[in-house]
DRENNU-420765 format. One line per 3 residues: for each residue x, y, z of C-alpha. Coordinates in steps of 0.02 Angstrom, whole numbers. Layout:
<kepas>
X:Y:Z; ... $
</kepas>
This chain:
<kepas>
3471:6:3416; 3617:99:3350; 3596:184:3179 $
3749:254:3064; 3727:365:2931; 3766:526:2870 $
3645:690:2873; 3673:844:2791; 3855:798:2740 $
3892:759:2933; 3929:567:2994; 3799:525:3144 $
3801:384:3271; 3599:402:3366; 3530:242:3490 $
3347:241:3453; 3217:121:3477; 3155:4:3331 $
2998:110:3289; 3062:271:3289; 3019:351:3150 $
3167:458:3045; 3055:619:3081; 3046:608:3279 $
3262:550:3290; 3299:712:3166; 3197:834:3280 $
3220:734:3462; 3386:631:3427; 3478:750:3307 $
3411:943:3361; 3332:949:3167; 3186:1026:3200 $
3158:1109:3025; 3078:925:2962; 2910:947:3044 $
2786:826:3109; 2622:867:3015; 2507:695:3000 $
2625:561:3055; 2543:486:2904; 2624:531:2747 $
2496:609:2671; 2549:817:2727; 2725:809:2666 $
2778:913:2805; 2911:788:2842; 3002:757:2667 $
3159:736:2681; 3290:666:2527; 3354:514:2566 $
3502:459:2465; 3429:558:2327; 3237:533:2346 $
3112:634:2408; 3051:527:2550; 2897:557:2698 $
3018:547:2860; 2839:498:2974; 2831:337:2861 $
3032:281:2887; 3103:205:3044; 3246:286:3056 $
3357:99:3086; 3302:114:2918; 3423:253:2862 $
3574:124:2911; 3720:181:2788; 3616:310:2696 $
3631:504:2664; 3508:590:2732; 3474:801:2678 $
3364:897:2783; 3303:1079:2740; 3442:1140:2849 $
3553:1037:2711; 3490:1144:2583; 3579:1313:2624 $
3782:1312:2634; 3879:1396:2761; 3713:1496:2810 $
3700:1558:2644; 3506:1508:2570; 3497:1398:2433 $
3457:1464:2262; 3278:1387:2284; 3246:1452:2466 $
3303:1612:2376; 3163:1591:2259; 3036:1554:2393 $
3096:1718:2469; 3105:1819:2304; 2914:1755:2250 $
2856:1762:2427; 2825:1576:2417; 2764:1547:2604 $
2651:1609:2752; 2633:1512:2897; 2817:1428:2860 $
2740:1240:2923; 2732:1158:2745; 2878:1260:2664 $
3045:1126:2728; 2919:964:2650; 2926:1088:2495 $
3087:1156:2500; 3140:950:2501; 3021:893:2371 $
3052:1043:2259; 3262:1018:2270; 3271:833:2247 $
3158:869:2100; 3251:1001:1996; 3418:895:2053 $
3332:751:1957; 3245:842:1819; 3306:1046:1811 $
3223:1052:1672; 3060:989:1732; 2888:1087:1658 $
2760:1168:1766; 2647:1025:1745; 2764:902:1822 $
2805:1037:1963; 2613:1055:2028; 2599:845:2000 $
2747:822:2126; 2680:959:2239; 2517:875:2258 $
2561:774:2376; 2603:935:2486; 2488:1015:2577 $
2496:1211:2606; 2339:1294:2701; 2406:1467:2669 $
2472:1505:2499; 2396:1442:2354; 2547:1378:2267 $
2559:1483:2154; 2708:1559:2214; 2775:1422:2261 $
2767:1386:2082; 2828:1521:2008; 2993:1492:2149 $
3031:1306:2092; 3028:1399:1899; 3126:1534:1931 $
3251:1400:2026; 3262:1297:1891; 3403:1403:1798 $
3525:1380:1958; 3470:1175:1938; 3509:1172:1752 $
3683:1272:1753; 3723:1127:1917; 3674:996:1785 $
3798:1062:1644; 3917:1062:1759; 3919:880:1797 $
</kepas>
């Protein structure tokens, strides 16, 4: 089947078949491998991506299901290979080990503080449960989507 829509502000055209999940045509279709494969079940987060504005598990979405939408992956997140404010955090509070879980939390983290930058810690570690991170213990990953929030709210007042 042939799928339009846009990812990371570019307009794609992909023939896939009918179960092929969003995550497997960004990393085999596109060349996106920064959305990783982690459970295929939804449950790592590994795979977030935001979809039209939502944080969504790429494993669980055929991507014929993306038809006409926007589509950001991590590699959406920095501009003109300049890091994001957030990756910056991640950097600044040493926010990742291993690297596998940190694009599902880079995702889950932006579409959050684009929804909500002024969003409180508890909210922040209640949206983050549903990514898993063997390595860190989220505490600086934490302390990043805080210290990000300041960049999120000055984007807001601008609107």
């Amino acid at each position: 089947m042939n799928v339009l829509f846009e990812v990371n502000g570019c307009k794609v055209d992909v023939d896939v078949t009918p179960r092929t999940t969003l995550c497997d045509c960004l990393r085999n279709e596109l060349g996106l491998t920064g959305t990783h494969a982690g459970c295929e079940h939804g449950v790592c987060g590994a795979c977030t991506v935001i979809v039209d504005g939502t944080a969504v598990r790429s494993c669980l979405m055929l991507a014929v299901q993306a038809e006409g939408s926007s589509v950001t992956t991590v590699e959406g997140l920095a501009k003109d290979e300049e890091l994001s404010p957030l990756q910056h955090a991640f950097r600044k509070h040493h926010a990742l080990q291993c690297g596998f879980c940190t694009p599902g939390m880079l995702t889950t983290l932006h579409a959050l503080l684009t929804e909500d930058p002024w969003v409180d810690e508890d909210r922040i570690r209640d949206v983050l449960s549903g990514n898993l991170c063997r390595c860190t213990g989220y505490l600086p990953i934490i302390e990043a989507a805080l210290d990000a929030r300041t960049y999120y709210q000055q984007a807001a007042g601008e609107r």
